[in-house]
Backbone bond lengths (Angstrom), bond angles and torsions (degrees), N, CA, C in turn:
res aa  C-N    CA-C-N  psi(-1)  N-CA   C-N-CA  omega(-1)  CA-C   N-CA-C  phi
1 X - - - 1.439 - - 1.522 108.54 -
2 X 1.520 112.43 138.73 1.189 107.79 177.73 1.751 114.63 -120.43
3 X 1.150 113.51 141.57 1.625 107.90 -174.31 1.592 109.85 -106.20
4 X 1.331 109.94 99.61 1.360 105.40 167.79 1.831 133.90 -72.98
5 X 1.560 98.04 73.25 1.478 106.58 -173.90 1.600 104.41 -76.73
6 X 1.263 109.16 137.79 1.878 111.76 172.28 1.684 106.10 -140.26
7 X 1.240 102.83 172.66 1.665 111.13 -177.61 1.073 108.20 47.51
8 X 1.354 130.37 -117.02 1.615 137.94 -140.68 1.733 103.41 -117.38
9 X 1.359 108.66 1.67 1.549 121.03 161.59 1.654 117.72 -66.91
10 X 1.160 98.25 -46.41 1.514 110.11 168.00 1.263 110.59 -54.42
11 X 1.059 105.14 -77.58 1.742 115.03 -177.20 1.847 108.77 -30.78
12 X 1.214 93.18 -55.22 1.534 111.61 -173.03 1.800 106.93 -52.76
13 X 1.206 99.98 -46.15 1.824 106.99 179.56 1.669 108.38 -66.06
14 X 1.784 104.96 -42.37 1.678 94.99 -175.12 0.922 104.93 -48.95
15 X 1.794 113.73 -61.72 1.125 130.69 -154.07 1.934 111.34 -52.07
16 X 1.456 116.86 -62.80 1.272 110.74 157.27 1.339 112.99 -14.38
17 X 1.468 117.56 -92.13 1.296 151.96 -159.52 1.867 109.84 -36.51
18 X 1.472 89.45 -62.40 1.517 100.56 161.71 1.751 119.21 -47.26
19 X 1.141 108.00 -67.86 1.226 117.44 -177.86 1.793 106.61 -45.04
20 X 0.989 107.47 -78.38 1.945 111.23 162.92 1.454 118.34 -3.36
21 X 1.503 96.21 -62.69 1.092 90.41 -164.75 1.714 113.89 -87.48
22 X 1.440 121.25 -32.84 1.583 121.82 153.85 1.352 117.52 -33.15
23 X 1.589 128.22 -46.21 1.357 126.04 -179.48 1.004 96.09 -90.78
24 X 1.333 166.71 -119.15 1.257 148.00 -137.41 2.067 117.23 -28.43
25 X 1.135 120.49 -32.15 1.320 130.13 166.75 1.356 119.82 -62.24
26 X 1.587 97.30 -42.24 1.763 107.08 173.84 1.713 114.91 -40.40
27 X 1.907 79.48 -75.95 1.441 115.92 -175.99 1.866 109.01 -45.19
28 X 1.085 106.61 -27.05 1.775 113.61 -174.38 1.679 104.19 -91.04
29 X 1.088 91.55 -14.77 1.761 92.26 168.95 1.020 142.99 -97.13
30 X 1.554 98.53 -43.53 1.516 117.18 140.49 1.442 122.10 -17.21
31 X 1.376 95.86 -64.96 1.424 116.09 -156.20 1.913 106.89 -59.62
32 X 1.370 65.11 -51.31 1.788 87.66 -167.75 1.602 103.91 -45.33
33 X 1.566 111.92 -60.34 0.951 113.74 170.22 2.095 140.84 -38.22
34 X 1.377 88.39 -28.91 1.603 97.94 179.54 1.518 118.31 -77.01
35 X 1.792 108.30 -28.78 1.382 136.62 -174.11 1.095 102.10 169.80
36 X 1.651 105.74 149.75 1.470 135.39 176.03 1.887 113.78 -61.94
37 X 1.425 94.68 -32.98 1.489 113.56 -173.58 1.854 93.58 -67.81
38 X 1.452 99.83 -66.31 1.459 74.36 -165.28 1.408 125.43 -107.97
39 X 1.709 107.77 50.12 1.274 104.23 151.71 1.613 106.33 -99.18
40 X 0.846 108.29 -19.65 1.759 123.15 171.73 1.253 122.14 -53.33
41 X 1.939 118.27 -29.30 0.719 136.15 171.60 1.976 119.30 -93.31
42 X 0.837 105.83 -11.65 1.302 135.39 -178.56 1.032 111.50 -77.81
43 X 1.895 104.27 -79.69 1.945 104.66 153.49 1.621 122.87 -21.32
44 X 1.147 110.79 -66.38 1.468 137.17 179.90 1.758 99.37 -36.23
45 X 0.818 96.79 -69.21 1.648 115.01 -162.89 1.833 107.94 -66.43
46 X 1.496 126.21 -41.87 1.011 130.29 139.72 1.374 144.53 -46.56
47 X 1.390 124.56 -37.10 1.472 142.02 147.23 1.470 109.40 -45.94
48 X 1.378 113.79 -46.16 1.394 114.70 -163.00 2.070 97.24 -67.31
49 X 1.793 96.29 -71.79 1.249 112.03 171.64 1.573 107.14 -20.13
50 X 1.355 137.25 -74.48 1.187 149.22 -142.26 1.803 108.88 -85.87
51 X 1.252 124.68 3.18 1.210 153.64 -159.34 1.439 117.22 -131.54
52 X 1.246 110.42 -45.52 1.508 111.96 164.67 1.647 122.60 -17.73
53 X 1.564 85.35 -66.01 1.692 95.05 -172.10 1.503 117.59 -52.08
54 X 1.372 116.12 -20.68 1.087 128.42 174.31 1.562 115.57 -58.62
55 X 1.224 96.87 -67.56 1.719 93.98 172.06 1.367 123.24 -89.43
56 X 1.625 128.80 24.62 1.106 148.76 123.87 1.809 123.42 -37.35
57 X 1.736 108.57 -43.98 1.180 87.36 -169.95 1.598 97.83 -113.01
58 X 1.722 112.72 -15.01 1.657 102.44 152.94 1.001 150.24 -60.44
59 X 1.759 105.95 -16.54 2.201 116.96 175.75 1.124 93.95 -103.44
60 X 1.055 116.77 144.42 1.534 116.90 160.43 1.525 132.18 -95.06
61 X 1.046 110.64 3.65 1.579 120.71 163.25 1.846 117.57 -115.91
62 X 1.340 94.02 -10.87 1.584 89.69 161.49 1.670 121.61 -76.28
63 X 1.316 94.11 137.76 1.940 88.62 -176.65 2.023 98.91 -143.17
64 X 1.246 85.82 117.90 1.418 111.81 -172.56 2.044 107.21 -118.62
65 X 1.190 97.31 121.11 1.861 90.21 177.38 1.421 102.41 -112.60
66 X 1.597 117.21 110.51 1.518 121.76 167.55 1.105 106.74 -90.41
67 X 1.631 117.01 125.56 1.557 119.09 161.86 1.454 99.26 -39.74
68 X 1.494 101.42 -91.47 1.674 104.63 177.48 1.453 127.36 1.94
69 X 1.049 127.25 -65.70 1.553 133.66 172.07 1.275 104.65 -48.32
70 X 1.815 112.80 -70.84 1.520 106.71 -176.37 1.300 135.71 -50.19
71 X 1.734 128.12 -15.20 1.024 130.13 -165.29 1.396 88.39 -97.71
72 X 1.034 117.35 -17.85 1.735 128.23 175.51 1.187 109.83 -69.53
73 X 1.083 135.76 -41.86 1.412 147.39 -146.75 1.367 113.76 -112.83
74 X 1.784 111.64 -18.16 1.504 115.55 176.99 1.772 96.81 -96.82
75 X 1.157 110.66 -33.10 1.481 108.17 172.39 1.609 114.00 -49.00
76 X 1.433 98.03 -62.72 1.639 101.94 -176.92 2.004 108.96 -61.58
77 X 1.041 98.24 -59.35 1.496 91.87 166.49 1.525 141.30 -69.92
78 X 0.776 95.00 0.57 1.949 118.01 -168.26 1.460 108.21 38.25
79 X 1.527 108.32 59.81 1.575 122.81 -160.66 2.408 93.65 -99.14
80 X 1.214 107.79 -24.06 1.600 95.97 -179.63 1.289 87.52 -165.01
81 X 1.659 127.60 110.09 0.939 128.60 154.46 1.737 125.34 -55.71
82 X 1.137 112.89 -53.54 1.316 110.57 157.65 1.409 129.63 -38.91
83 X 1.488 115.74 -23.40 1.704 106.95 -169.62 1.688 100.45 -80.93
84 X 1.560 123.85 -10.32 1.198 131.32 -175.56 1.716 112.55 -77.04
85 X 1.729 102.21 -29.45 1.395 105.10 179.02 1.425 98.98 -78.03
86 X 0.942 115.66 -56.60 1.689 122.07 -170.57 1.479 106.19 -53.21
87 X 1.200 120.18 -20.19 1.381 124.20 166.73 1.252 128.78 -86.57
88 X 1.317 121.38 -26.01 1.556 123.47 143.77 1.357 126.67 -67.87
89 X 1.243 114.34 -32.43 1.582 120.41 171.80 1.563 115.80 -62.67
90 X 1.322 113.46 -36.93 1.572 116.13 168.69 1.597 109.49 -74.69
91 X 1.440 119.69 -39.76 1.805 108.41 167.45 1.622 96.52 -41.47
92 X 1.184 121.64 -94.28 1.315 128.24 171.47 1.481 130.16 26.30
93 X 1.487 97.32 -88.42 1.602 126.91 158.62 1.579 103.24 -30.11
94 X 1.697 117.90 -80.82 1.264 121.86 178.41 1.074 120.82 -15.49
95 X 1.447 106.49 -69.57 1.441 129.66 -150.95 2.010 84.78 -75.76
96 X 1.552 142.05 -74.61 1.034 125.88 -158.27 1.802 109.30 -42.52
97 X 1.708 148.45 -20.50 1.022 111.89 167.22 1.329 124.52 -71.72
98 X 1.565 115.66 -2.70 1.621 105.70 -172.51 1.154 112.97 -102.23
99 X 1.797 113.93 -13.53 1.434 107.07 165.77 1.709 101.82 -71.21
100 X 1.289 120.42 -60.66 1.550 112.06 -163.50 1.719 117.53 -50.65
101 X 1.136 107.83 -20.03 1.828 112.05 166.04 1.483 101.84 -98.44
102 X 1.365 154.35 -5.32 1.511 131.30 142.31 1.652 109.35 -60.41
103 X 1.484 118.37 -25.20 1.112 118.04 -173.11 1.171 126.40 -63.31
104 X 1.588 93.47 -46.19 1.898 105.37 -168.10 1.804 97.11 -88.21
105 X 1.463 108.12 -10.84 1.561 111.94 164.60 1.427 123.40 -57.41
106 X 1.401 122.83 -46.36 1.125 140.19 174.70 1.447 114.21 -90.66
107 X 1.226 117.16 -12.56 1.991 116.23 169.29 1.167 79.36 -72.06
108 X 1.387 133.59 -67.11 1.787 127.90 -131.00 1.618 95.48 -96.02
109 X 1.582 137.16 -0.24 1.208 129.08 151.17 1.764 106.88 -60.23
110 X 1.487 96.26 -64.98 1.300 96.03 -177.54 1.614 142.65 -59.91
111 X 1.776 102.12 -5.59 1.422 110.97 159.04 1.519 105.16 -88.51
112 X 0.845 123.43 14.65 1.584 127.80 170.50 1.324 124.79 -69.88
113 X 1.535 84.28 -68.34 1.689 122.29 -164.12 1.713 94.08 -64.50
114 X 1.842 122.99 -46.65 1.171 117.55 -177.97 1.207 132.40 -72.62
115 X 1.996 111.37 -27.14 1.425 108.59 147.26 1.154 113.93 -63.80
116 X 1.268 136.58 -34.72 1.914 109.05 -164.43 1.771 87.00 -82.68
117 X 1.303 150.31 11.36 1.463 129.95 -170.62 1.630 93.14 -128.29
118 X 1.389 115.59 9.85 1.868 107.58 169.09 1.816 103.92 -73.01
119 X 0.951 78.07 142.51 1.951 94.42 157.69 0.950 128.56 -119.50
120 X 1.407 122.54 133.86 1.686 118.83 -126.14 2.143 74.53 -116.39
């Protein structure tokens, strides 16, 4: 199958595409970071998610709805322009809990660094 995306379709797929894959990287780092267990589980749980569609269109009585796909699928088809915003708006969402915990990561490094550098 070939997808003839042009103009601002393209853009629209990097942009998706990009985004995807930054939040899922976040979230796997995050994870990783808290415990080994549950970024492992994380992996797990994402693999699964991202796979679905797969055996979505091989069973025929299984019925699975991935955002992911659809925002995919209105892009390539120009079937809901809107489901593309709403699909960046949820990257978005994602991504603000892992900035606000790098944040308070690096406040509470940096009350660190200034207690161990007081002179008493």
């Amino acid at each position: 199958m070939h997808y003839q995306l042009e103009g601002t379709d393209i853009l629209k797929w990097s942009l998706f595409t990009f985004g995807m894959i930054a939040v899922t990287s976040l979230w796997i780092r995050a994870a990783y970071q808290l415990t080994e267990w549950v970024g492992m589980l994380l992996i797990s749980v994402l693999i699964v998610f991202f796979t679905l569609p797969l055996l979505k269109d091989s069973l025929e009585n299984f019925a699975f709805q991935n955002p992911v796909s659809d925002v995919y699928l209105s892009i390539v088809y120009d079937l809901n322009r809107l489901l593309f915003w709403q699909g960046m708006v949820a990257i978005l969402l994602l991504m603000v809990p892992i900035i606000i915990a790098k944040g308070v990561q690096w406040i509470l490094r940096r009350r660190e660094e200034d207690k161990a550098n007081e002179i008493f």
